[in-house]
N, C-alpha and C positions, 0 to 999 in steps of 0.2 A: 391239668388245665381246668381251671374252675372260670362257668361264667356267672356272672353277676348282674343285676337288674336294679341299679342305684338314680335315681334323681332322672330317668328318662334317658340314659345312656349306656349301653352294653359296653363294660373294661375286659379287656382281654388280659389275665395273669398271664407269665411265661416264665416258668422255671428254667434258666440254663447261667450254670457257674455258680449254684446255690444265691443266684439272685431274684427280686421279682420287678419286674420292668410293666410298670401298668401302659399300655394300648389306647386311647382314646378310640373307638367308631361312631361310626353313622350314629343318629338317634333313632332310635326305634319307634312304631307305633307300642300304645297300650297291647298288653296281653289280652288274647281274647282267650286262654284256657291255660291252668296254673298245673304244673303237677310236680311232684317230689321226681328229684333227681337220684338221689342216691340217701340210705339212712347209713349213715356211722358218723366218726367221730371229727371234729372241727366243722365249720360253718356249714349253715343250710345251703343248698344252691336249688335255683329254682330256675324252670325252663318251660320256655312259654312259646307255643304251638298257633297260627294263623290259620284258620281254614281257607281255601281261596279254591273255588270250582271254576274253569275256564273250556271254554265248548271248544270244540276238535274245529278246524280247519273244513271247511263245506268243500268236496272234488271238486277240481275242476271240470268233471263232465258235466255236472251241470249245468252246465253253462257253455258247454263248446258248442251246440249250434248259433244262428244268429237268427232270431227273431225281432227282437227290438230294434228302435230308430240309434243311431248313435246317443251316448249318452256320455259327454266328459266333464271335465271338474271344472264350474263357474262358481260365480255367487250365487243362485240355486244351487248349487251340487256341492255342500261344503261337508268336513269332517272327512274327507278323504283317506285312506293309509296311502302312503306312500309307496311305488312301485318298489319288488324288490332289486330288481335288474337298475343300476343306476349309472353303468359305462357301458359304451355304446360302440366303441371303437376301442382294439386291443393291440397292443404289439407294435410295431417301429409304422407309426399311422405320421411322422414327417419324413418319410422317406419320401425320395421325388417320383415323379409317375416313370423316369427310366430306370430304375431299381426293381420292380416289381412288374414284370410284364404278364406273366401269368393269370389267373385268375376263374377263380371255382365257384356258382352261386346253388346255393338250397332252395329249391323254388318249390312254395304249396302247392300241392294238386287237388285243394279240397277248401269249399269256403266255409271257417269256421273262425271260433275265438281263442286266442293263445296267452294262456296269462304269462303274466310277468316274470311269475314262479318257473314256467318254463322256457323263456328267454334267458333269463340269468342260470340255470341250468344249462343249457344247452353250450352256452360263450365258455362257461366254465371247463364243460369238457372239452369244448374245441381249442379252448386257449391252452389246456392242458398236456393235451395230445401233439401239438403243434412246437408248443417253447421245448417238448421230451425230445420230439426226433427231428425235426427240422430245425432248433435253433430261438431264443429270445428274437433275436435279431433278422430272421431270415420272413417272415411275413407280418402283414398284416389283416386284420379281423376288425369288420365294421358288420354290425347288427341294422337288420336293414325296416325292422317295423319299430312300433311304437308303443306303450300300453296307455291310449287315452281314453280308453272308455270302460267306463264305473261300472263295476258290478253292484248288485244288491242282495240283498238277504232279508227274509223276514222271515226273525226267530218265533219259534213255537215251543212253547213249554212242556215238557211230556210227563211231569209230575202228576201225583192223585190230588185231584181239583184243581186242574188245570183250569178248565170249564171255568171257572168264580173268576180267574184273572184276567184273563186275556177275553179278547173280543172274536178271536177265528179269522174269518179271513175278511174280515170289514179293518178297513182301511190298509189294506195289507201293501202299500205301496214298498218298502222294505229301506233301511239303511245301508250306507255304502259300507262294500265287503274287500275289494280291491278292485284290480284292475287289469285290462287283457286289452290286448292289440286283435283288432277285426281285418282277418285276413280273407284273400278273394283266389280264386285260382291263375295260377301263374304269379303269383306275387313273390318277388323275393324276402325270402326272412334272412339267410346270414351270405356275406359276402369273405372269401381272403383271397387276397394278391399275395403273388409270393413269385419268387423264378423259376427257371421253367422243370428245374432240379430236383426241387420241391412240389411238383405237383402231385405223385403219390401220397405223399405225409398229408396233404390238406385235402383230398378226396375222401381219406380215409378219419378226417379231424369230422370233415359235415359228416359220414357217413354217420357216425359215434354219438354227437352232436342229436341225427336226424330221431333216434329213440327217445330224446326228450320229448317230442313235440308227439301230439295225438292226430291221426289221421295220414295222411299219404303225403308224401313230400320227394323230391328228385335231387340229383346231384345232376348238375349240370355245368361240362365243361365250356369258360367262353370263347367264344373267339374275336374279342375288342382286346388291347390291349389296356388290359388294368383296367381301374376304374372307370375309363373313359369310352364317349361316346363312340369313338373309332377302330376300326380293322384293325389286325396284325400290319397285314402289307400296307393298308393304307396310312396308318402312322409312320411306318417308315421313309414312305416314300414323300409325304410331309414334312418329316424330319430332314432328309436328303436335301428336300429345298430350301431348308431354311423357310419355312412358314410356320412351324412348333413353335410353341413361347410355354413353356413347363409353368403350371398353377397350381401349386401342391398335389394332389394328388388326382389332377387334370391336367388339361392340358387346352390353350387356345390356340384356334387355327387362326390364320391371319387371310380375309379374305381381298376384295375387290375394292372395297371401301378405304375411305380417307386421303390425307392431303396426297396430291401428286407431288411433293416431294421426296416422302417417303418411300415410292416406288423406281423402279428401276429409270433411267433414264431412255429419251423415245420411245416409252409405251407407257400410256395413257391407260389404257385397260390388259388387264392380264387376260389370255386366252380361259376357257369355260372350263376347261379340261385342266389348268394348272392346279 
């Protein structure tokens, strides 16, 4: 395989069937550093080297307390990166809210910042753990914060004469670095519904899940059914009467309100208690 450096375009040779089939690629940048490939016999080839120095990733600990005011991406705050975490909800998330009655929440016990980085880690393992022993099909995984607020950074040079470049800490306001979700205690971070079959497999998905995230968090089983604002027994017993009306992955109760046609005939008002 010889490569070649012609007119601003790397040819790729390929020797097979005593043929040569020249490759078109990408165009390259100029070389920035020339050196001999090989000395014998048939053409020169020459291979050319890019320096490119790229600074390490800054912990996230720095940044897990919360001191600052909120700070998210507007027109002041531009040049953003982009969250790595970019699915929010995992797994059969159009199931109706009678599929999935169960339901397991990871709740912080610690007010700090969560980046991104370890949102989308955490889904990954639980989504992981979840499709292996309980099933693609058998729950769903909805991520319950957000990453809206901007980190910053301000680089320092650690070279010999540094001092001549840079200015220290005057104006040291910083440029955005990424972004982390500002969590509070008792906040939920991940949520999965699943049936009631499955609720060892996704206790065990947030447990696996909870090592991604830094500081104290709890598994905590609920007792609404599913996503929704209501009881076990009390959903049922709304469903019994006919006052559920299923809304994806809610559910509306039907109250006292609207025309009196709609209502039963000779009562005007439904008792307090129905």
């Amino acid at each position: 395989m010889l490569l070649i450096l012609k007119r601003s375009y790397k040819i790729e040779f390929m020797h097979q069937n005593s043929c040569v089939y020249p490759l078109p690629l990408q165009q390259v940048k100029p070389p920035s550093r020339t050196f001999w490939a090989a000395n014998g016999p048939g053409p020169k080839v020459f291979l050319t080297t890019t320096s490119s120095s790229t600074m390490g990733r800054r912990p996230a600990r720095c940044y897990r307390q919360i001191k600052n005011k909120p700070y998210p991406k507007s027109r002041f705050c531009r040049g953003v990166p982009d969250p790595k975490i970019r699915i929010y909800d995992v797994g059969m998330k159009k199931k109706g809210v009678d599929e999935f009655p169960f339901c397991v929440h990871l709740v912080s016990w610690e007010k700090e910042n969560v980046s991104s980085e370890a949102l989308e880690a955490a889904r990954i393992a639980c989504n992981k753990y979840m499709s292996k022993f309980a099933g693609k099909d058998a729950f769903h995984l909805r991520v319950r914060v957000h990453p809206f607020h901007v980190l910053r950074i301000n680089k320092m040079l650690s070279c010999a004469g540094a001092d001549r470049l840079q200015t220290g800490m005057r104006g040291a306001f910083g440029k955005p670095l990424g972004t982390c979700a500002r969590v509070s205690i008792g906040q939920v971070l991940l949520s999965v519904r699943c049936k009631s079959g499955n609720g060892q497999h996704a206790q065990e998905a947030l447990r696996r899940a909870k090592f991604k995230f830094p500081g104290r968090q709890k598994i905590i089983v609920s007792r609404k059914w599913g996503f929704t604002k209501l009881g076990q027994e009390e959903y049922l017993k709304l469903k019994s009467e006919n006052r559920i009306v299923p809304d994806g992955v809610n559910a509306k109760v039907l109250g006292c309100h609207g025309p009196l046609a709609n209502r039963q005939p000779g009562r005007a008002f439904l008792p307090i208690s129905a």
